[in-house]
C-alpha positions as CSV (number, residue, x, y, z in Angstrom):
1,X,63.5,258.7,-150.2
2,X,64.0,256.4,-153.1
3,X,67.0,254.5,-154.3
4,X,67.2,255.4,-158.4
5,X,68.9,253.1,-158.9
6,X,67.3,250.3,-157.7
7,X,65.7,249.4,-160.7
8,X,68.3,249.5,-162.7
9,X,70.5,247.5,-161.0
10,X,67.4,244.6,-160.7
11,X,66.9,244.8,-164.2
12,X,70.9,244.5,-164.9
13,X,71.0,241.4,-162.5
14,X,68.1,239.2,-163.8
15,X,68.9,239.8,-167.1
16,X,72.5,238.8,-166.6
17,X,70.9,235.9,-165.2
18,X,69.1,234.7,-167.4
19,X,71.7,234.9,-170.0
20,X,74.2,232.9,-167.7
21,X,71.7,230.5,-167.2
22,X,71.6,229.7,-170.7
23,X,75.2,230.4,-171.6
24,X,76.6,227.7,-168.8
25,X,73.3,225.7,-168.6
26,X,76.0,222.4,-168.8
27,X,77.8,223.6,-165.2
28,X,74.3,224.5,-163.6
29,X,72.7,221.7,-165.1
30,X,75.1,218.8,-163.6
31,X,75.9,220.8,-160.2
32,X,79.3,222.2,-161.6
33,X,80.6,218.4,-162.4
34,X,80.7,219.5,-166.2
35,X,82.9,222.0,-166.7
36,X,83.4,224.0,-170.0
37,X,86.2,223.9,-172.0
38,X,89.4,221.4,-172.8
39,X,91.1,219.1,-170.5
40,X,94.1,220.5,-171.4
41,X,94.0,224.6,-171.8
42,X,91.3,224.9,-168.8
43,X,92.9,222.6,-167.0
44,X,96.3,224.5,-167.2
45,X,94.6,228.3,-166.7
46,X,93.2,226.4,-163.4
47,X,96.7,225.1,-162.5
48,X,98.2,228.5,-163.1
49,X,95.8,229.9,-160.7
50,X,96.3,227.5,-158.6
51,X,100.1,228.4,-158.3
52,X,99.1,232.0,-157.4
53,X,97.0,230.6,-154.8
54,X,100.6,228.7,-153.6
55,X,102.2,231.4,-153.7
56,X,100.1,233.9,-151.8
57,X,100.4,230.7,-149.2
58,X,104.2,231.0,-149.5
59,X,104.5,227.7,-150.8
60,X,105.4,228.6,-154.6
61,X,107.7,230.4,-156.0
62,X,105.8,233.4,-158.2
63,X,107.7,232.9,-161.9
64,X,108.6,229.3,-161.3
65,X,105.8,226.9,-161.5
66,X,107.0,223.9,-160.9
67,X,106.7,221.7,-165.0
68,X,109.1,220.8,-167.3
69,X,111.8,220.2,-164.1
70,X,114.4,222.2,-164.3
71,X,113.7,225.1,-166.1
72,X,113.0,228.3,-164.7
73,X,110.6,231.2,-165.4
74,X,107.4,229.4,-167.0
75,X,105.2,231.9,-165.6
76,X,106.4,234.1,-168.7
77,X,105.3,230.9,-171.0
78,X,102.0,231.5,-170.8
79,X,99.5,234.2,-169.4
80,X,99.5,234.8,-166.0
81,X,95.7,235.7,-164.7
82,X,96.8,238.0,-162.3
83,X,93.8,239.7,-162.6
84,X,91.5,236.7,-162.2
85,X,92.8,236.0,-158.6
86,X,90.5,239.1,-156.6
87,X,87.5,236.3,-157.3
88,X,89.9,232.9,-157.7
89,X,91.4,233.3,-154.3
90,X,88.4,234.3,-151.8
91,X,86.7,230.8,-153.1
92,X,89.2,228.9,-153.0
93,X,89.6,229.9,-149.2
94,X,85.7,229.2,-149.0
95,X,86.8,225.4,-150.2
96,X,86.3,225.1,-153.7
97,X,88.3,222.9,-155.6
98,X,90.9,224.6,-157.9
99,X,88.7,223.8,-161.4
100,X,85.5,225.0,-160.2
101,X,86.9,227.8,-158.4
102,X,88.2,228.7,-162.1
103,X,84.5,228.1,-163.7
104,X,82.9,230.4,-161.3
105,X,85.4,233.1,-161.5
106,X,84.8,232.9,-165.2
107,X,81.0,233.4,-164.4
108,X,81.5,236.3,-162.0
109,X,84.2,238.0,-164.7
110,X,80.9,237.7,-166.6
111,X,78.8,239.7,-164.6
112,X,80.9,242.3,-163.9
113,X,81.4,242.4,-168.0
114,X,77.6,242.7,-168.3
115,X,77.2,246.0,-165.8
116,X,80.2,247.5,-167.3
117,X,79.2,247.1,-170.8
118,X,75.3,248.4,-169.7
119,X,77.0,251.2,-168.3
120,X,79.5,252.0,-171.2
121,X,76.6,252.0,-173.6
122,X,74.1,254.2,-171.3
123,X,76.7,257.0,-169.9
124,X,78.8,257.0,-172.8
125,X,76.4,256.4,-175.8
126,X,73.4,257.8,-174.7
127,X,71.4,254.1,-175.0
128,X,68.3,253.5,-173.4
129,X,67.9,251.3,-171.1
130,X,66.4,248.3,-172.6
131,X,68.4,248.6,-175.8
132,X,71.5,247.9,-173.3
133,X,70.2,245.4,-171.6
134,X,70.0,243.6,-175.1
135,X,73.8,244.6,-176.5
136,X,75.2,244.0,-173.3
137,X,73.5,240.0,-173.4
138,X,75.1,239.8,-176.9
139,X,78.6,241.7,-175.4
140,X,78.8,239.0,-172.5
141,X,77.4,235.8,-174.2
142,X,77.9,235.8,-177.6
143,X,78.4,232.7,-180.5
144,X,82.4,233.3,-180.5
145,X,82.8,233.5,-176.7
146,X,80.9,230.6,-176.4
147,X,82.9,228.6,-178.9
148,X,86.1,229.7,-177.4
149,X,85.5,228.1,-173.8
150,X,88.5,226.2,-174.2
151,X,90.3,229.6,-174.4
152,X,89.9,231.0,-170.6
153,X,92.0,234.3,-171.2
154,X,89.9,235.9,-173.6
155,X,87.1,236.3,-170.1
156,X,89.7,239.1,-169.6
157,X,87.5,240.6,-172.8
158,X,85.0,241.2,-169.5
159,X,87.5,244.0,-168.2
160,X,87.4,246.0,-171.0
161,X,84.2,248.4,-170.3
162,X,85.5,249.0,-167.0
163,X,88.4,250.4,-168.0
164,X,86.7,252.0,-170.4
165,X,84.4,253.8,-167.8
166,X,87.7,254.6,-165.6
167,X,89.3,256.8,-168.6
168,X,85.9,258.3,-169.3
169,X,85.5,259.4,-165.9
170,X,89.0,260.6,-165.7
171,X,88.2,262.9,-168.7
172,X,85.1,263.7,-167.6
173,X,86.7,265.1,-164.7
174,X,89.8,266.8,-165.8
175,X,88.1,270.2,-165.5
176,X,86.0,270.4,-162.6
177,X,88.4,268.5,-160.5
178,X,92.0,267.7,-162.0
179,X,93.4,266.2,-159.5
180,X,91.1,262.9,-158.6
181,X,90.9,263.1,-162.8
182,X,94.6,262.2,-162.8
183,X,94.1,259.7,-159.7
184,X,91.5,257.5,-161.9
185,X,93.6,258.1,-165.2
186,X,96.6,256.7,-163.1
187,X,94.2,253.7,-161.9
188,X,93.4,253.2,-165.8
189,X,96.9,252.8,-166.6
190,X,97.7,250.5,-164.0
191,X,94.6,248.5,-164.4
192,X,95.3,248.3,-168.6
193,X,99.2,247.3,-167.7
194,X,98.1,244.3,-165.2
195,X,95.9,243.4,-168.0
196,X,98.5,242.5,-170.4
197,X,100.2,240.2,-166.9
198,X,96.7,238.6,-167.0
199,X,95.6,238.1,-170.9
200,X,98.2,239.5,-173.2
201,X,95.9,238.8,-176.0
202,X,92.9,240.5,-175.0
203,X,95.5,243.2,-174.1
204,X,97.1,243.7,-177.0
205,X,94.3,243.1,-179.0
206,X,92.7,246.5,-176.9
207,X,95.5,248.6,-177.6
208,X,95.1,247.7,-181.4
209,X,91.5,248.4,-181.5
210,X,92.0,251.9,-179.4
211,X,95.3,253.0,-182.0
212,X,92.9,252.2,-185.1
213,X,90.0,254.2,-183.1
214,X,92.4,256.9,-182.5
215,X,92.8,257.0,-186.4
216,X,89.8,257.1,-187.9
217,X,88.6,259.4,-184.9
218,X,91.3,262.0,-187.0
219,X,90.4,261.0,-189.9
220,X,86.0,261.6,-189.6
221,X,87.1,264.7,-186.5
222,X,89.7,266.7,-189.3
223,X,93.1,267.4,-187.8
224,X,92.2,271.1,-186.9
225,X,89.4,270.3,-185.0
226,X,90.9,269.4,-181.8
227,X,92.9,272.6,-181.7
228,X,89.9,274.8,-182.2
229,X,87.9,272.7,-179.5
230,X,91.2,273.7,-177.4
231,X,90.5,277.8,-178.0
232,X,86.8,277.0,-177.3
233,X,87.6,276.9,-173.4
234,X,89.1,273.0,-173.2
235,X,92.5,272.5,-171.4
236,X,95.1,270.5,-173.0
237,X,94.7,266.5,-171.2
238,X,98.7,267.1,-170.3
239,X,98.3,265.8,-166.4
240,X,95.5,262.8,-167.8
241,X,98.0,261.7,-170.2
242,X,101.1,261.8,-167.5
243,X,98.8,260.2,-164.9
244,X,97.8,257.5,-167.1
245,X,101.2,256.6,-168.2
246,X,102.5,256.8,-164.6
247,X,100.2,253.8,-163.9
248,X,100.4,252.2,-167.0
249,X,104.1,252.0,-166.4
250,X,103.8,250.7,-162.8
251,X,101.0,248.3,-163.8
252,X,102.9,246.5,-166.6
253,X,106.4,246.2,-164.8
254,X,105.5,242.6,-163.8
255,X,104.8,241.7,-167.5
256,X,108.1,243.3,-168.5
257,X,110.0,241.3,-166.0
258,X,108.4,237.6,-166.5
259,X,108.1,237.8,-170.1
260,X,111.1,239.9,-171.8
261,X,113.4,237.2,-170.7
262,X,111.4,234.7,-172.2
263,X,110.6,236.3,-175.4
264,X,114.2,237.3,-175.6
265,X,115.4,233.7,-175.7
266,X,112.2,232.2,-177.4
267,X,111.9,234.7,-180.0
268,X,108.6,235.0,-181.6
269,X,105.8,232.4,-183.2
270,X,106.8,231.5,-186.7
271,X,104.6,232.9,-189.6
272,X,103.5,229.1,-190.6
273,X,101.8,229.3,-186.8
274,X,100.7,232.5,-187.5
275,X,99.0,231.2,-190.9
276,X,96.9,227.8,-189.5
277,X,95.3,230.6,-187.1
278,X,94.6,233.0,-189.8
279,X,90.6,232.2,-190.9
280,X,89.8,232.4,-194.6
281,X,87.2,234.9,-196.3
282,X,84.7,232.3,-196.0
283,X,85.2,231.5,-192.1
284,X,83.6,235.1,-191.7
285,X,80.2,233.5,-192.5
286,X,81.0,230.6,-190.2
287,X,79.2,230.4,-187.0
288,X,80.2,226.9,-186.0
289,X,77.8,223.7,-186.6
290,X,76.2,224.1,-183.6
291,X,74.7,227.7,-184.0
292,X,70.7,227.9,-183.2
293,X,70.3,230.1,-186.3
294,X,72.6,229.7,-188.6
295,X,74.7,226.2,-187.7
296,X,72.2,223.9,-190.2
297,X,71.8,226.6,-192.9
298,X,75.6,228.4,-193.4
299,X,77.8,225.7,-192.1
300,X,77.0,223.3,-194.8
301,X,77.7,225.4,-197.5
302,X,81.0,226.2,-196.7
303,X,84.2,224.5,-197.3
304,X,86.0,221.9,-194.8
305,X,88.9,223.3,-192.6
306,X,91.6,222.4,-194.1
307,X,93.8,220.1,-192.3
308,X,96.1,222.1,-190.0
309,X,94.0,224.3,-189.2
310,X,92.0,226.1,-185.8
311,X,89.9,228.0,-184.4
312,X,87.9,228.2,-188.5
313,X,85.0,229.9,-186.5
314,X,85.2,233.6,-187.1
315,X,82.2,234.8,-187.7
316,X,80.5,238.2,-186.5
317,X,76.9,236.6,-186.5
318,X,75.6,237.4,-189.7
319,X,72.9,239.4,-188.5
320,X,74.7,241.7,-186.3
321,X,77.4,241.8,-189.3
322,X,74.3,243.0,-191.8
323,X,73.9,245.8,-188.9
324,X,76.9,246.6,-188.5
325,X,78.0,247.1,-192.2
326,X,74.4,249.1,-192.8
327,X,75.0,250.7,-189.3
328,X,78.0,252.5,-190.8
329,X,76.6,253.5,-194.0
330,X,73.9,255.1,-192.3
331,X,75.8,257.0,-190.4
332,X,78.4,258.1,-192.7
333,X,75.2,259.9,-194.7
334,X,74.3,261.6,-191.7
335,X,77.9,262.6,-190.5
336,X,78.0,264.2,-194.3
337,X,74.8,266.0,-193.5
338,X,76.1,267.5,-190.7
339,X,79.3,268.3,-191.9
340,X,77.1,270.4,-194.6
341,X,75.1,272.0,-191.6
342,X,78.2,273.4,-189.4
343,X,80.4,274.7,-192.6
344,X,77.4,277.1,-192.6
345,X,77.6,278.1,-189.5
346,X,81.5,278.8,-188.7
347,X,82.3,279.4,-185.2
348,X,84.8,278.4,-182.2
349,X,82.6,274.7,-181.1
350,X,82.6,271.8,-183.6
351,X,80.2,269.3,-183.6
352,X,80.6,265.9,-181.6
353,X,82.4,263.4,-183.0
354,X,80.4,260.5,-184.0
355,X,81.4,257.6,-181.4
356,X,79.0,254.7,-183.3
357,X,80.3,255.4,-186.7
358,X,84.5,255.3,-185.1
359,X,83.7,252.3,-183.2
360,X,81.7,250.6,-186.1
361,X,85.1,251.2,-189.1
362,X,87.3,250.4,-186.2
363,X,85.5,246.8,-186.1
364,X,85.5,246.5,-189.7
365,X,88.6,247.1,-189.9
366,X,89.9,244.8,-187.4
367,X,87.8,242.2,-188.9
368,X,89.8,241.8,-191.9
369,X,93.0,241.9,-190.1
370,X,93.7,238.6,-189.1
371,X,91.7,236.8,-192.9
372,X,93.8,235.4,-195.4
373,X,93.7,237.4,-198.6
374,X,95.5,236.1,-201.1
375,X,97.5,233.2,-199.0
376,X,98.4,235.7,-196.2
377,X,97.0,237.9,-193.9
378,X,97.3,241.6,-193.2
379,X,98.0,240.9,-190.0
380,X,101.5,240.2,-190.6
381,X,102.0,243.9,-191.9
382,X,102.0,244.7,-187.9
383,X,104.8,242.0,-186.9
384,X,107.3,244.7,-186.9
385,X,105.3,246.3,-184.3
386,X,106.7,245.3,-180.4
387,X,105.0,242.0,-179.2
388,X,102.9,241.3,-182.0
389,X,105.4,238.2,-183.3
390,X,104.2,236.9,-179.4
391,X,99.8,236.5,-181.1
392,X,99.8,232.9,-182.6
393,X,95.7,232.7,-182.5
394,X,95.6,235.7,-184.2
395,X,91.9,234.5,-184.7
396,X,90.8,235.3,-181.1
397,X,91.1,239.0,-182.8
398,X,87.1,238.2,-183.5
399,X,86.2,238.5,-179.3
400,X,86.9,242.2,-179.2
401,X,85.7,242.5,-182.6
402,X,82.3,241.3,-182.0
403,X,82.5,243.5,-178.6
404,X,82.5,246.5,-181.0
405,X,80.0,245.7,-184.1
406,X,77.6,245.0,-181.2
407,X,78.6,248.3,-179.5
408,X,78.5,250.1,-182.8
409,X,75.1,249.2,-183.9
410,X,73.3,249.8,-180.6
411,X,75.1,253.2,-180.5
412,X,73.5,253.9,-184.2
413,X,70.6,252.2,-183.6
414,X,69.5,253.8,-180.6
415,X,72.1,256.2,-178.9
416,X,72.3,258.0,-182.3
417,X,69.4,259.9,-181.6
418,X,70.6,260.9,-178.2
419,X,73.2,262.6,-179.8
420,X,76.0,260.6,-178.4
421,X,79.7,261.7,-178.4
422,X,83.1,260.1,-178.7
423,X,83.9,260.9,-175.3
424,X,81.9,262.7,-172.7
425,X,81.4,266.4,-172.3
426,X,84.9,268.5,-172.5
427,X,84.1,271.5,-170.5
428,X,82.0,274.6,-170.8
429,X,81.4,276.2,-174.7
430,X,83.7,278.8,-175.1
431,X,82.4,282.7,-174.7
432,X,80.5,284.5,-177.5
433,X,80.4,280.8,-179.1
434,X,78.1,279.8,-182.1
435,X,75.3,277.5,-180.7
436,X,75.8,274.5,-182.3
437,X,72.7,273.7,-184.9
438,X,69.8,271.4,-184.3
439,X,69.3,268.4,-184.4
440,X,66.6,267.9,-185.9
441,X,64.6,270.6,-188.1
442,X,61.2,269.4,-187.2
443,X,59.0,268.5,-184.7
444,X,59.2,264.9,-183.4
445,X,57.2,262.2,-185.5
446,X,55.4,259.7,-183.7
447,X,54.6,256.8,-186.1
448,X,58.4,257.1,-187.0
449,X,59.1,256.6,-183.1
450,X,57.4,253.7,-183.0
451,X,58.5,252.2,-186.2
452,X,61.9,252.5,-185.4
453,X,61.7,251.2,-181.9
454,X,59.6,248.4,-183.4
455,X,62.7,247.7,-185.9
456,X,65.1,248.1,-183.2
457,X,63.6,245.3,-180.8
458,X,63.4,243.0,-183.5
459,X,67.3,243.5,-184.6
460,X,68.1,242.9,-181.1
461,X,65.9,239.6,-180.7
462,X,67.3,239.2,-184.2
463,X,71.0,239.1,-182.8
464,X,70.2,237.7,-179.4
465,X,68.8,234.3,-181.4
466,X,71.9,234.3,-183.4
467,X,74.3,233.8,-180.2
468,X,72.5,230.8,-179.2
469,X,75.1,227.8,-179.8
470,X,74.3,224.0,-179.2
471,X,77.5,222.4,-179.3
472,X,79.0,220.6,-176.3
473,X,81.4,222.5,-174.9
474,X,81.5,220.8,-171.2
475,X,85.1,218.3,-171.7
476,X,86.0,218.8,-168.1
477,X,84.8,215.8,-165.7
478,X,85.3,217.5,-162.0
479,X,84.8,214.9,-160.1
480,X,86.9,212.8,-162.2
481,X,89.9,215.0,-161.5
482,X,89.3,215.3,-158.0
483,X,89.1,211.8,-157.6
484,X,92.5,211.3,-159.6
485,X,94.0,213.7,-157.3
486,X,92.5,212.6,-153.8
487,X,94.1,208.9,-154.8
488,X,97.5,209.9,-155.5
489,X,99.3,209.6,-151.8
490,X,102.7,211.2,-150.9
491,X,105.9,210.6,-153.1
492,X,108.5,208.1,-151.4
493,X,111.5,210.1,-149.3
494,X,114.2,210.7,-151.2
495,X,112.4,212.2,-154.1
496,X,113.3,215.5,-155.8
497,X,111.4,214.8,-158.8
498,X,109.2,213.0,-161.2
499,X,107.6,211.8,-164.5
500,X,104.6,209.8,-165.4
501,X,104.7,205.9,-166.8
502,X,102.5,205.0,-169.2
503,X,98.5,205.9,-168.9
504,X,97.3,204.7,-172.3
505,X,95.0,202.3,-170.1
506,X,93.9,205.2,-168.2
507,X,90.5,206.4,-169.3
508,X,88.9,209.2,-166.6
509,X,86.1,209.9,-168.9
510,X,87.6,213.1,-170.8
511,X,85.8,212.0,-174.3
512,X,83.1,215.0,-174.3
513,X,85.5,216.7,-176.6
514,X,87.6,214.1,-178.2
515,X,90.7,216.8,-179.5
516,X,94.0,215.1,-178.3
517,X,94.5,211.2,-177.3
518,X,94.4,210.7,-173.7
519,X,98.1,209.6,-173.4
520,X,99.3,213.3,-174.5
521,X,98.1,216.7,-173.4
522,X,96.0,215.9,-171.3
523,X,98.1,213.7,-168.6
524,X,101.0,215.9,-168.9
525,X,98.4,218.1,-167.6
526,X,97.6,215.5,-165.2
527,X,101.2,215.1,-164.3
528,X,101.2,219.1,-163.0
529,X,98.1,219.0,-161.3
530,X,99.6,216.2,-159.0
531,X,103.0,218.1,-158.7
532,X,101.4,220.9,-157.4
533,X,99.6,218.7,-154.9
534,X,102.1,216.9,-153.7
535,X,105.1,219.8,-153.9
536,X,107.0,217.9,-156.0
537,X,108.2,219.2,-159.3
538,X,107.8,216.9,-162.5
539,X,109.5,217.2,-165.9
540,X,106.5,216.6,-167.9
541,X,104.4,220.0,-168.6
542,X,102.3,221.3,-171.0
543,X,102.4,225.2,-171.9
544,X,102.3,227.7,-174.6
545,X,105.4,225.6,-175.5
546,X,108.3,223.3,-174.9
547,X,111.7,224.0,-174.0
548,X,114.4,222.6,-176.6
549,X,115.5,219.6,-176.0
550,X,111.8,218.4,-174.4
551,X,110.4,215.5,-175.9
552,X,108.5,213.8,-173.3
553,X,105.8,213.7,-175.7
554,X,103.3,211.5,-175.7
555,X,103.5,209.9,-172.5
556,X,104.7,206.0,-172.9
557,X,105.3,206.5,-176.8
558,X,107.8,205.0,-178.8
559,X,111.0,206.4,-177.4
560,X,109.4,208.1,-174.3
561,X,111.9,206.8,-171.6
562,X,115.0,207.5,-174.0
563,X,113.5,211.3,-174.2
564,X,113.2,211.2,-170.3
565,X,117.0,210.0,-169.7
566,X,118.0,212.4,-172.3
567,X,116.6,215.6,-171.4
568,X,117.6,214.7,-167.6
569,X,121.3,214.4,-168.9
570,X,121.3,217.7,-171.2
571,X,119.6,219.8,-168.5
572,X,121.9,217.8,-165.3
573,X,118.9,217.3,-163.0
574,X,120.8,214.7,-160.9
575,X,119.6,212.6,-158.3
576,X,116.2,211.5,-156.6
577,X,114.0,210.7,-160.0
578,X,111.0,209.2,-159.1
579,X,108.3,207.5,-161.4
580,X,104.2,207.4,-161.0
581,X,102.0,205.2,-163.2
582,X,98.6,206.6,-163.5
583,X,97.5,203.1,-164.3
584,X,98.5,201.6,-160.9
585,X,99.0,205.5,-159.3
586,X,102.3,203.7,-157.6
587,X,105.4,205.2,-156.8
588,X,108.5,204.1,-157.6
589,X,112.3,205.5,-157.4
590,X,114.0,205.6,-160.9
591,X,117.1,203.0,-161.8
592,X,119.2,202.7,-163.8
């Protein structure tokens, strides 16, 4: 007997392949001693993970990692990539060291993104196979994933189709067999709610995107639909929606815990934060410098980033933008033509609602969102809203955005002759009901198959080129680290804690990507890695912020040791200080 899926499943893997080759060529091409991103955020995402892996061991304590000495709770600083550790913890037991273990659970993350995605568009959106294939290369490697290496919690983007299959499923289910329906809708909650306790931005930016779905799913379905879908033989999703908040309830209890005491007595990001994130009109155009396409013809053109500002890069390729924005004027005209074609024939059923053309204004409209219009954006019109005074890169919005223009347009483009709906089937038609009316009112034309698969290949080659960046992105020297780490030996007795001397003079080959000076972020970095190797806790850190008070910043600047005696005095750390110079990597007890 065959295996059908087989196939599938081969052509899935060595596509994914072949995209991960050519989205982390710099890790395969140096044997994983280039890493990609920062030495500062990667580094810090690695040491967080590294502190689960503690305290799995017993050796850590879960919300107090041990930086910025004494304060308690920094767990709830930052995200916490609980969800990362089912791959970050098995290789880490096979041996790898904490930075590479990071990179390849990034890579795996991807894969799993990749089926997920294929599967999504397939099952969901009636897409062929091939057509898939092609979205779910652009889903898993695009331009602005690429360009956001340095930024390791949006690979939580990578969960997103899977718990998008579970809820399908669970609704798919809820007639024929309620009760495993309400098992998986209870696994979706719980799954969604450990999602914001491992990414709270890819998490939040989900709910967003599913409330504005929600919306214009109302607005296109009519607001009497639903109830006369429910007297055409549905049931009411009562037990789904129970099940689904049980879980989701249970599964976000350990982000309610770390990080309501932390945003209770840090309050918010100011709106001056929120506006050096916020891109302008223009930065929707901009693909970065180092685009294949587009990098030598766009990025010239437009306007310098003016100082202050980040992450400028928010471009939706401009090709897959052209589709999406045409995507959804298509199929409003043919959502109008059908809305003509059932008001003539009345009856119990309604027709599908259109799934490409909900997804496609949902990512238009989150696309403006975050763009200054004006001096500020919309985005601050949601700040009332519960944790959205917590988004500082308010930017990163562009990850799930791109996600859904890609899903939109492959929906239109090829699952929009399959008919697809919003969500899968919802039971039997009801009795005595109106057949629903064609689709089509002719026979099948051939030429016009071709021609449109023809224009569909080339759109997705089109949009595949377009995600091709050449900008270095490997700042992480592996070795290097290691190295730093296997010299530093074991802290004189006595000891209780520590603080790095001056490491101007240090120079570990970090200038790949040349963002902070060597004597800041990046050795207070340094400074955690060796506390967590040698179990010592250190009052230098580096996290989504300081404490009050901190000013340990830069390392051996002008007033440094002033900051150090200071902040040990306000925060009464007492006794057994202890000192390590990078430069010499010597010990030393404190005095004085």
């Amino acid at each position: 007997m065959g295996r059908p899926w087989a196939r599938p499943a081969a052509a899935v893997s060595a596509v994914w392949l072949a995209g991960a080759l050519i989205f982390y060529r710099s890790v395969w091409s140096s044997g994983f001693d280039r890493l990609m991103g920062v030495p500062t955020d990667n580094r810090l995402v690695a040491y967080l993970c590294e502190h689960w892996f503690g305290v799995l061991h017993g050796q850590a304590s879960w919300r107090n990692p041990g930086f910025y000495f004494p304060v308690k709770g920094l767990l709830g600083w930052s995200d916490a990539f609980f969800l990362y550790l089912p791959a970050y913890v098995p290789l880490r037991e096979f041996g790898c060291d904490p930075e590479v273990a990071l990179q390849v659970t990034l890579i795996l993350l991807s894969a799993l993104g990749f089926a997920t995605f294929y599967r999504v568009t397939t099952t969901m959106f009636g897409v062929g196979a091939r057509p898939a294939l092609g979205a779910a290369l652009v889903f898993t490697f695009g331009n602005d994933l690429y360009l956001h290496v340095d930024s390791p919690q949006l690979g939580g983007v990578y969960l997103l189709p899977g718990l998008v299959l579970l809820a399908g499923r669970a609704w798919q289910r809820r007639l024929t067999s309620p009760r495993r329906a309400g098992l998986i809708a209870a696994a979706a909650g719980a799954l969604y709610g450990l999602l914001f306790f491992t990414t709270f931005y890819v998490a939040l930016f989900a709910g967003l995107a599913a409330a504005v779905a929600a919306g214009w799913s109302l607005v296109i379905g009519g607001l009497t639909r639903p109830r006369r879908r429910l007297r055409g033989g549905g049931r009411p999703p009562g037990l789904l929606v129970a099940a689904y908040s049980v879980g989701l309830a249970v599964g976000i209890t350990p982000f309610l815990v770390t990080y309501l005491p932390v945003h209770a007595s840090r309050g918010g990001v100011g709106e001056a934060e929120v506006l050096t994130f916020s891109p302008a009109w223009w930065s929707l155009l901009d693909t970065g410098s180092g685009n294949l396409v587009w990098g030598a013809v766009i990025h010239p053109l437009l306007p310098r980033v003016p100082p202050g500002a980040y992450e400028s890069t928010y471009a939706v390729t401009p090709v897959l933008l052209a589709a999406l924005i045409g995507s959804a004027g298509w199929m409003a005209r043919r959502l109008w033509a059908e809305r003509r074609l059932w008001a003539e024939r009345a009856g119990p059923q309604v027709p599908p609602r259109p799934a490409g053309m909900v997804v496609a204004l949902t990512a238009l409209t989150l696309m403006v969102l975050p763009v200054k219009l004006g001096g500020r954006p919309a985005w601050l019109l949601l700040w009332p809203l519960p944790g959205f005074d917590a988004i500082r890169a308010v930017d990163r919005l562009g990850v799930v955005t791109a996600s859904l223009a890609v899903l939109a347009v492959t929906a239109a483009g090829d699952g929009g002759r399959r008919r697809a709906a919003l969500a899968v089937p919802s039971g039997p038609p009801a009795p005595n009901a109106t057949p629903p009316p064609p689709v089509t009112s002719g026979p099948p034309r051939r030429h016009s198959s071709r021609a449109r698969r023809f224009g569909l290949g080339l759109l997705v080659a089109l949009v595949l080129a377009e995600q091709v960046n050449t900008a270095a992105v490997a700042g992480i020297d592996g070795p290097a680290d290691a190295r730093l780490l296997a010299s530093v030996k074991p802290p004189p007795p006595g000891c209780r804690y520590f603080y790095l001397l001056d490491t101007s003079a240090v120079d570990r080959g970090n200038s790949a990507l040349p963002l902070f000076d060597l004597g800041s972020p990046i050795s207070q970095v340094d400074a955690m890695l060796i506390a967590q190797k040698v179990g010592l806790p250190t009052l230098n850190g580096y996290t989504g912020g300081s404490p009050a008070g901190w000013h340990l910043d830069p390392i051996g600047g002008p007033g440094y040791l002033a900051a150090v005696r200071s902040w040990e005095t306000a925060e009464r750390t007492g006794p057994g200080a202890c000192t390590l110079d990078l430069t010499t990597l010597a010990w030393a007890r404190q005095t004085g």
